[in-house]
C-alpha positions as CSV (number, residue, x, y, z in Angstrom):
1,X,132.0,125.8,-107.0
2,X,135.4,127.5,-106.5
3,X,138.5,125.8,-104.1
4,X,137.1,128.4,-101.7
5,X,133.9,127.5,-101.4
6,X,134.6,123.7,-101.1
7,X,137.2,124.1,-98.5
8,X,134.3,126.5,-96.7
9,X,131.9,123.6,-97.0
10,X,134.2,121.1,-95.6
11,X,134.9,123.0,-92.7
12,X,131.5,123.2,-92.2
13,X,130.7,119.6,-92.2
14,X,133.5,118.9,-89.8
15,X,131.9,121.6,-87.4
16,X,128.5,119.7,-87.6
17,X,130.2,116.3,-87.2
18,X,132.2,118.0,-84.4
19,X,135.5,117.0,-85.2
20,X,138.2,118.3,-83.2
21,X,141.2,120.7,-83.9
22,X,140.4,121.6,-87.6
23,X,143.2,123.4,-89.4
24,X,143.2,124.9,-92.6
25,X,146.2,124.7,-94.7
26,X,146.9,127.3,-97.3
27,X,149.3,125.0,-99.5
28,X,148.9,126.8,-103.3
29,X,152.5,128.3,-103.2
30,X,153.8,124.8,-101.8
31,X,152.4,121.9,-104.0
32,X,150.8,121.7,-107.6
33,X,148.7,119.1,-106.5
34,X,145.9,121.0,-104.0
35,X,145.2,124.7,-103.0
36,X,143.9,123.4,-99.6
37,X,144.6,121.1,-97.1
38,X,141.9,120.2,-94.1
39,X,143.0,118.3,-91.3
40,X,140.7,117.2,-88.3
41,X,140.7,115.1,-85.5
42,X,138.0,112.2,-84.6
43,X,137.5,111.0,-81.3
44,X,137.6,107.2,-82.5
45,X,137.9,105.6,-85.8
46,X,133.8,105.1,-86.0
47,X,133.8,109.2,-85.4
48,X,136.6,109.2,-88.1
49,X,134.9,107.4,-90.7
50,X,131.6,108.9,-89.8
51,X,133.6,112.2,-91.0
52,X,134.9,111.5,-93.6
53,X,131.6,109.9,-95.1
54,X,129.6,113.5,-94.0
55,X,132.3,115.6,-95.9
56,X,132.3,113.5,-99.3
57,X,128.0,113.3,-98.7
58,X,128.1,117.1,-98.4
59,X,130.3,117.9,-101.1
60,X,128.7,116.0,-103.9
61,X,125.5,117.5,-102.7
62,X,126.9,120.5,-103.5
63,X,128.1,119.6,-106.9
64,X,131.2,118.8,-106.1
65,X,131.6,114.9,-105.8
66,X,135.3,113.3,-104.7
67,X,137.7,112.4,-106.7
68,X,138.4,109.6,-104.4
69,X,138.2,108.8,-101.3
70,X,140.4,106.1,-98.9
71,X,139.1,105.0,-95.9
72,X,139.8,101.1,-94.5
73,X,137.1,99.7,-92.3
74,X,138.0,100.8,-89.1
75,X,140.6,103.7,-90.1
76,X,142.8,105.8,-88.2
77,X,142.8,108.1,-90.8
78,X,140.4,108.9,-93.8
79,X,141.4,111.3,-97.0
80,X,138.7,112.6,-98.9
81,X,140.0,113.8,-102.3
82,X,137.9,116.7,-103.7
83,X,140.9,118.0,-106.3
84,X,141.5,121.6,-105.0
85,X,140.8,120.3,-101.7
86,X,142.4,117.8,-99.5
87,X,141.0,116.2,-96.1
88,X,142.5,114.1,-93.9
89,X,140.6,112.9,-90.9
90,X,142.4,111.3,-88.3
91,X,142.5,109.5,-84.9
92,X,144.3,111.9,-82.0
93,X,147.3,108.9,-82.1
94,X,147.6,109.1,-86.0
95,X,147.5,112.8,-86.6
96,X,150.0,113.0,-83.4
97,X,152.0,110.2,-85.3
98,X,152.1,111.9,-88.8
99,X,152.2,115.4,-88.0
100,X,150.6,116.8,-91.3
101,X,150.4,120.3,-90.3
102,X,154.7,120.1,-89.6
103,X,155.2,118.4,-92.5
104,X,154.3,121.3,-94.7
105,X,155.4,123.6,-92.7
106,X,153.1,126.2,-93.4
107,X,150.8,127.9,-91.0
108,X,147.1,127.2,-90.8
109,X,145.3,130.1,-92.6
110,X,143.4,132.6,-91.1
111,X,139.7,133.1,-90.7
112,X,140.3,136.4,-92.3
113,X,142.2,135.6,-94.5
114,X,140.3,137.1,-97.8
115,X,141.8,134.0,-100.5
């Protein structure tokens, strides 16, 4: 499964968790690290975790199994590590608080965007 594919799928199982505000970060030409980032929004930390646990369920169904994954008991924010993928689901206060998607300073990709 290529970057693409597993940043589709996480998408995906963020829409069917419905998490809020997903963005898409396109962060190849700006770290060596990940291609993608994913960043999402729960509505409480139970919502947060139960995110977090559906995207790494989903990926190593589809082959793809995290590289790690950090999530406290009752977290504000959860980051699944799937290598060429990055996701960070948050509580509304934490991803308020830590601003991800200003910190890189990229904008979120587009649904048409072809890579």
């Amino acid at each position: 499964m290529d970057a693409i594919a597993v940043k589709d799928q996480v998408v995906e199982s963020l829409e069917e968790g419905k998490a809020r505000d997903i963005q898409v970060l396109d962060v190849r030409n700006n770290c060596d690290f990940t291609d993608w980032m994913v960043i999402a929004t729960g509505t409480s930390t139970t919502h947060v975790k139960a995110l977090g646990q559906a995207v790494s369920q989903d990926a190593k169904a589809a082959g793809y199994p995290p590289l790690g994954v950090e999530a406290p008991q009752d977290p504000e924010w959860v980051l699944v590590d799937l290598g060429d993928v990055v996701v960070h689901v948050m509580t509304e206060r934490a991803r308020a608080f830590y601003a991800l998607e200003k910190l890189w300073s990229v904008q979120p990709a587009r649904e048409d965007d072809p890579a």
